[in-house]
Backbone as ProteinMPNN parsed JSONL, in Angstrom:
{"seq_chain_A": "XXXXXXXXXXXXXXXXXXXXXXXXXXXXXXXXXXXXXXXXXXXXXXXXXXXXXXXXXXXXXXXXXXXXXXXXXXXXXXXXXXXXXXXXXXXXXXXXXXXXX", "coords_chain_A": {"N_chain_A": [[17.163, -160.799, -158.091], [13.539, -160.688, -157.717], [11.219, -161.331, -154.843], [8.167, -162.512, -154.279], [6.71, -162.822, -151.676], [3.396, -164.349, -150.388], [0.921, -164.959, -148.101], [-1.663, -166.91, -146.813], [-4.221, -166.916, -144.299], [-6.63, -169.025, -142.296], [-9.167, -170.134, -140.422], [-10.772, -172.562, -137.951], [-13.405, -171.782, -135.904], [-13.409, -172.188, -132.426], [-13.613, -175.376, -133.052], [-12.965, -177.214, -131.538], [-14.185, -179.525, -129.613], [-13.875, -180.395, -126.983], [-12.385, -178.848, -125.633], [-13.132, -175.858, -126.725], [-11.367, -174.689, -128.302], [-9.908, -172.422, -131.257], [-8.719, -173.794, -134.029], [-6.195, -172.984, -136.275], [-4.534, -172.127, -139.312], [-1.943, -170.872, -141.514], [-0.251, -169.991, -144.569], [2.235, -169.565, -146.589], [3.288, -168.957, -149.681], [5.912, -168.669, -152.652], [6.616, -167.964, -155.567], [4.951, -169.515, -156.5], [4.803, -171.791, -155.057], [4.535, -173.409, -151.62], [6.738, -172.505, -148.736], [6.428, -171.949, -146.768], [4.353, -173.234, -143.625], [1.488, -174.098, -141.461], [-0.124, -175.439, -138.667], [-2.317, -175.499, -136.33], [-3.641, -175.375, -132.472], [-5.297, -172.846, -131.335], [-3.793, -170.818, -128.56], [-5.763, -169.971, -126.722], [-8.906, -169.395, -125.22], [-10.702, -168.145, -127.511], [-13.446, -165.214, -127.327], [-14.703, -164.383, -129.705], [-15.545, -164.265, -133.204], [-14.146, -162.834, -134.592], [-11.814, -162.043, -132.349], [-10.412, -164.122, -132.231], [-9.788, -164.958, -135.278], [-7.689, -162.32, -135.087], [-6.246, -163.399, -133.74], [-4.896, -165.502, -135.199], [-3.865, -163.895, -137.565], [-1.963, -162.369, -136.087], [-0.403, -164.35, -135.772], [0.538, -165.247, -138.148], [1.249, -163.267, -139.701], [4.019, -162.507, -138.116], [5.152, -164.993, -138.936], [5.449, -163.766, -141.807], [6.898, -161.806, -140.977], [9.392, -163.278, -140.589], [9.635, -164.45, -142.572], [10.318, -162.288, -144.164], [12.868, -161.246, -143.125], [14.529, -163.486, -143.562], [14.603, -163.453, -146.19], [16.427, -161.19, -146.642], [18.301, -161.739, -145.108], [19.721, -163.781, -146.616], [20.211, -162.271, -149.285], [18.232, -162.021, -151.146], [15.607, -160.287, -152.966], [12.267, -158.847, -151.839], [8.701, -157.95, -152.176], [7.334, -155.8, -150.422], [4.983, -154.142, -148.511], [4.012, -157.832, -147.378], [1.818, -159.415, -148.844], [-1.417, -160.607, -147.267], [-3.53, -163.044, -147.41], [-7.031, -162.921, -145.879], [-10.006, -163.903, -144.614], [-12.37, -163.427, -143.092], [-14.39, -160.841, -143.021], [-15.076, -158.885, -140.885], [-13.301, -158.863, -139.124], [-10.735, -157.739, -140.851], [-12.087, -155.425, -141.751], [-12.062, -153.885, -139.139], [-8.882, -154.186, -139.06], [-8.282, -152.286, -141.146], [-9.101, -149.831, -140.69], [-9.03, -147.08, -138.554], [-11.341, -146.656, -137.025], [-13.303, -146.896, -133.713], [-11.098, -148.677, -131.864]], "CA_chain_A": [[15.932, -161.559, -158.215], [12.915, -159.985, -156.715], [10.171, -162.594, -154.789], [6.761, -161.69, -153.746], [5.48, -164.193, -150.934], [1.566, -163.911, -150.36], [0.278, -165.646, -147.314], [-3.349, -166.568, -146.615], [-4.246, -167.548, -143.167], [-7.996, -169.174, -142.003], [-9.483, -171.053, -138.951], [-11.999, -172.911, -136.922], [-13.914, -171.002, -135.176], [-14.206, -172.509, -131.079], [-13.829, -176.099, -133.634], [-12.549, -178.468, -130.42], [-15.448, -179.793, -129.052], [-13.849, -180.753, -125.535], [-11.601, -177.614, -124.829], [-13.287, -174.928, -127.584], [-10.549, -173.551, -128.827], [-10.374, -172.732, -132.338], [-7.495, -173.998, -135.234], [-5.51, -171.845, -137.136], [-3.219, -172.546, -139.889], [-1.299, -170.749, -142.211], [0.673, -170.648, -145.483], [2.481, -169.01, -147.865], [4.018, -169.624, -151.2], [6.303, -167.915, -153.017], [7.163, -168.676, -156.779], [4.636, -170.863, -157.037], [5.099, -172.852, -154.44], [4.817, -173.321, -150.432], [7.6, -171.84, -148.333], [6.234, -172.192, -144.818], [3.125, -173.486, -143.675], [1.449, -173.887, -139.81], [-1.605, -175.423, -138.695], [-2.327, -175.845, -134.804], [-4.832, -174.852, -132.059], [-4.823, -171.434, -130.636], [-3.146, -171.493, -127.145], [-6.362, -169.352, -125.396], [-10.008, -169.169, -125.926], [-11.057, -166.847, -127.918], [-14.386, -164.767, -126.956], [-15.263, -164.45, -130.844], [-14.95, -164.401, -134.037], [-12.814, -161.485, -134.729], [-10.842, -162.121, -131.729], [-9.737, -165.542, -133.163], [-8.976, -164.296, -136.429], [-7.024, -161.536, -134.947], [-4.632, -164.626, -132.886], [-3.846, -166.284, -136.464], [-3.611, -163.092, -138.123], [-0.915, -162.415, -135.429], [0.629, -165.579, -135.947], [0.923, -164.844, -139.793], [2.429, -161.478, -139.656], [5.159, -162.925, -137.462], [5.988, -165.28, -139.882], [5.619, -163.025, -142.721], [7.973, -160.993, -141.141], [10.291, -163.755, -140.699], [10.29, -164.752, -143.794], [11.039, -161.037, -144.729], [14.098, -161.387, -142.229], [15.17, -164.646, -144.134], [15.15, -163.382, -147.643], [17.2, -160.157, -146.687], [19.848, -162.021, -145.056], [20.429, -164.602, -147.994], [20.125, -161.478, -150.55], [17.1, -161.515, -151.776], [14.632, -159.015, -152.018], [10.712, -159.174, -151.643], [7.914, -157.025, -152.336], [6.961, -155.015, -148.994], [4.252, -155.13, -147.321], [3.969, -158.948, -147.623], [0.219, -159.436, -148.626], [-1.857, -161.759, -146.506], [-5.13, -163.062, -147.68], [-7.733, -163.556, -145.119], [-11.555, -164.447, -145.081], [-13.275, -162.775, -141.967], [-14.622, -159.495, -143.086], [-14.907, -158.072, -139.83], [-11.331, -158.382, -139.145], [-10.698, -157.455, -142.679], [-12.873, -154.142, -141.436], [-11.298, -153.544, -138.061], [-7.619, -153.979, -139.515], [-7.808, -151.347, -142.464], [-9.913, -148.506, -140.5], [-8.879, -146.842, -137.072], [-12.616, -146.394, -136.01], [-14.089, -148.029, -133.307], [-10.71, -149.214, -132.116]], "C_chain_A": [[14.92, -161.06, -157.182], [11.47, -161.304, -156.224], [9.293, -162.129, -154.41], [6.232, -162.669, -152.723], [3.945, -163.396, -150.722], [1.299, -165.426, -149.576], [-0.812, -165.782, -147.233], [-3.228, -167.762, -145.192], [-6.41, -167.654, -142.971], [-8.058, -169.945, -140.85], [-10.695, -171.611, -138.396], [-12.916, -172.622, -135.965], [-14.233, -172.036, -133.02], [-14.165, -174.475, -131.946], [-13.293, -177.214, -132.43], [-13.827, -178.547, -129.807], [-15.424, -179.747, -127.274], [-13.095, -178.867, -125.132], [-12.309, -175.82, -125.528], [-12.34, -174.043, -128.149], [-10.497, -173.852, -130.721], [-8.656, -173.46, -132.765], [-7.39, -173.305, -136.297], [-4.835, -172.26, -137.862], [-3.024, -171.161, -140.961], [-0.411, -170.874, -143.487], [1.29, -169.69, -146.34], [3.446, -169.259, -148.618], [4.449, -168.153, -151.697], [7.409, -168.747, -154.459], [6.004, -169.459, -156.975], [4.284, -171.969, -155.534], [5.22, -172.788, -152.888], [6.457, -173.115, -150.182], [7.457, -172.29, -146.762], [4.487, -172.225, -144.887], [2.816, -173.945, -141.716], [-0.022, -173.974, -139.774], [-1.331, -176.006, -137.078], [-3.243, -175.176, -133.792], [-4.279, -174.414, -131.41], [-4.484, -171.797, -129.043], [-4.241, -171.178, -126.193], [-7.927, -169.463, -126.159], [-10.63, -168.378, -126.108], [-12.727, -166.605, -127.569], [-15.22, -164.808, -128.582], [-14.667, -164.686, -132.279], [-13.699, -164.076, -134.636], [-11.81, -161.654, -134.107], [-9.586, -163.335, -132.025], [-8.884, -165.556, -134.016], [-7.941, -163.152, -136.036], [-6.006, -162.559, -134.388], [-4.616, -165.114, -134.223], [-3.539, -164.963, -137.273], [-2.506, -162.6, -137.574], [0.313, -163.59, -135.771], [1.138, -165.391, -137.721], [1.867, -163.911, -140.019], [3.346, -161.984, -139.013], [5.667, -163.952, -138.461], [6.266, -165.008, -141.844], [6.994, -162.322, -142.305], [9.614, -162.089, -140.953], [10.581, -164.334, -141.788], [11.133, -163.288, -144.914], [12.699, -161.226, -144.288], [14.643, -161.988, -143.061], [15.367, -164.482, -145.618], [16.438, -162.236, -147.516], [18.734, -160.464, -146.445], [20.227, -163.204, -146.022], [20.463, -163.525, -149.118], [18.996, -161.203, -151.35], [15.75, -160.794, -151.495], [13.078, -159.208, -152.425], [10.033, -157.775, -151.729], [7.62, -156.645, -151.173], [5.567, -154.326, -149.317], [4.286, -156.47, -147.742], [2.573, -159.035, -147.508], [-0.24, -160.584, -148.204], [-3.359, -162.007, -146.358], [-5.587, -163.858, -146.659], [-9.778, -163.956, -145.536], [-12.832, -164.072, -143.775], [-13.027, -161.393, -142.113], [-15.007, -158.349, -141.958], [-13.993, -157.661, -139.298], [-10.215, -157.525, -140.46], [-10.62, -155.661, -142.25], [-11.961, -153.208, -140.514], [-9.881, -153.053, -138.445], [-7.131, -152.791, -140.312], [-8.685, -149.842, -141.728], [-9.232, -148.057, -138.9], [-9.979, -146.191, -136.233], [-12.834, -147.279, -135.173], [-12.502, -149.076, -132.667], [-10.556, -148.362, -130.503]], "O_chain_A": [[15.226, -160.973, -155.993], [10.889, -161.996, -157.06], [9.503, -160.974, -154.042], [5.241, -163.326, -153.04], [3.595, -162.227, -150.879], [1.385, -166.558, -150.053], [-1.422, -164.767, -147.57], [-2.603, -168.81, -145.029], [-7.238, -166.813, -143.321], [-7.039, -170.39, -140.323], [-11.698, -170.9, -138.461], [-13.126, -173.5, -135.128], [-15.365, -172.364, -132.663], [-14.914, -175.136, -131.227], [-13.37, -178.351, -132.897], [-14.46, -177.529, -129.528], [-16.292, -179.353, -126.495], [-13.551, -178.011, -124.373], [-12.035, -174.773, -124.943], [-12.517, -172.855, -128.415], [-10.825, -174.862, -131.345], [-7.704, -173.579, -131.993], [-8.265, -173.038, -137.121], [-4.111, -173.084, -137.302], [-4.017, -170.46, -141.158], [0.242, -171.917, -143.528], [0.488, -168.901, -146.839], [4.473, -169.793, -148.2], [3.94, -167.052, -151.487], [8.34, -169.554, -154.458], [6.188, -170.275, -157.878], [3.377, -172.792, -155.416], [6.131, -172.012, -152.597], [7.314, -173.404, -151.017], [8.215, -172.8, -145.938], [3.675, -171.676, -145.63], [3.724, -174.062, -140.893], [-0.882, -173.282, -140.317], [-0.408, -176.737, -136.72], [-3.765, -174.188, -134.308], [-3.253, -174.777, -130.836], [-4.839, -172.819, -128.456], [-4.195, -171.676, -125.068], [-8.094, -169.585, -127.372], [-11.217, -167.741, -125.233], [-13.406, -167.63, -127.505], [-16.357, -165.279, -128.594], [-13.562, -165.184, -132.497], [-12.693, -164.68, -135.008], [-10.743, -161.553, -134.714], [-8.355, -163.325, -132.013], [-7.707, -165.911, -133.95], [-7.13, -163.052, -136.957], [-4.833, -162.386, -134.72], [-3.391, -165.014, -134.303], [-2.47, -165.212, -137.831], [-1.721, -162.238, -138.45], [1.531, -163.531, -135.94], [2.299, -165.494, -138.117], [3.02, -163.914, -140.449], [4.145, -161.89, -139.945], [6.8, -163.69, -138.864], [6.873, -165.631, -142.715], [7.979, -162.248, -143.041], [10.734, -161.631, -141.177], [11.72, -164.739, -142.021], [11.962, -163.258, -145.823], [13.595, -161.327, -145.126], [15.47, -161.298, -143.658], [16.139, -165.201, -146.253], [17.403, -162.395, -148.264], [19.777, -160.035, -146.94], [21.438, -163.426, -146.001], [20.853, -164.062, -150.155], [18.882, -160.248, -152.118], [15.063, -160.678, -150.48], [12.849, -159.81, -153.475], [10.583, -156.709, -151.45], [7.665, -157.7, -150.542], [5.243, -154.046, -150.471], [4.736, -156.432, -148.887], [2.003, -158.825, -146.437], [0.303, -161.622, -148.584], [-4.168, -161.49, -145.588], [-5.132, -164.955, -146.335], [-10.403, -164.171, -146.575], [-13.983, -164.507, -143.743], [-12.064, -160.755, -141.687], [-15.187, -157.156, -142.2], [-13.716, -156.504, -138.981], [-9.145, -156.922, -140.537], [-9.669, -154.885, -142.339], [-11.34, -152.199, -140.846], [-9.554, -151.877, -138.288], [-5.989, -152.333, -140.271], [-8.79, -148.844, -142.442], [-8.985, -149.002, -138.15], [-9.852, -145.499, -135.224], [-12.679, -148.455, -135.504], [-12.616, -150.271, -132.941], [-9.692, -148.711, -129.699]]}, "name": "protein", "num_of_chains": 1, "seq": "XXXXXXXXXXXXXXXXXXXXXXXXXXXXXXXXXXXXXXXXXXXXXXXXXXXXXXXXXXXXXXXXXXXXXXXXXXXXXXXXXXXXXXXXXXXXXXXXXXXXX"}
């Protein structure tokens, strides 16, 4: 049986009023259906946008890859890379090019 998870991660930009930090969450489904999910405010404050999105985009990929981990050792196998839809085209930019880096 082969599964495909597909995460999408988004956030708050600086959205705490008293401390500025932003909120991040997470999710992804697979079949249909949530699997793992994660919403909570970033531990540091980020300088921008990008930098923000790059701390949940971190946090995603880590549990992308643990959910990779977790299908392999029950047997089942997943599509590789694990795709992970985001929504800040600057990070988007940054991520897929090695200019400017």
């Amino acid at each position: 049986m082969s599964l495909n998870p597909v995460g999408y991660v988004d956030l708050d930009y600086a959205g705490c009023k008293d401390t500025k930090r932003s909120t991040e969450g997470n999710i992804f489904i697979v079949v249909g259906g949530p699997v793992s999910w994660e919403s909570k405010w970033q531990e540091i404050v980020a300088l921008s946008t990008v930098e923000s999105e790059y701390i949940a985009f971190t946090h995603a990929t880590t549990q992308a890859l643990w959910i990779a981990k977790f299908f392999f050792e029950v047997g089942l196998t997943q599509q590789i890379p694990i795709t992970i839809h985001a929504d800040n085209n600057r990070s988007i930019v940054n991520s897929t090019t090695d200019k400017h880096h």
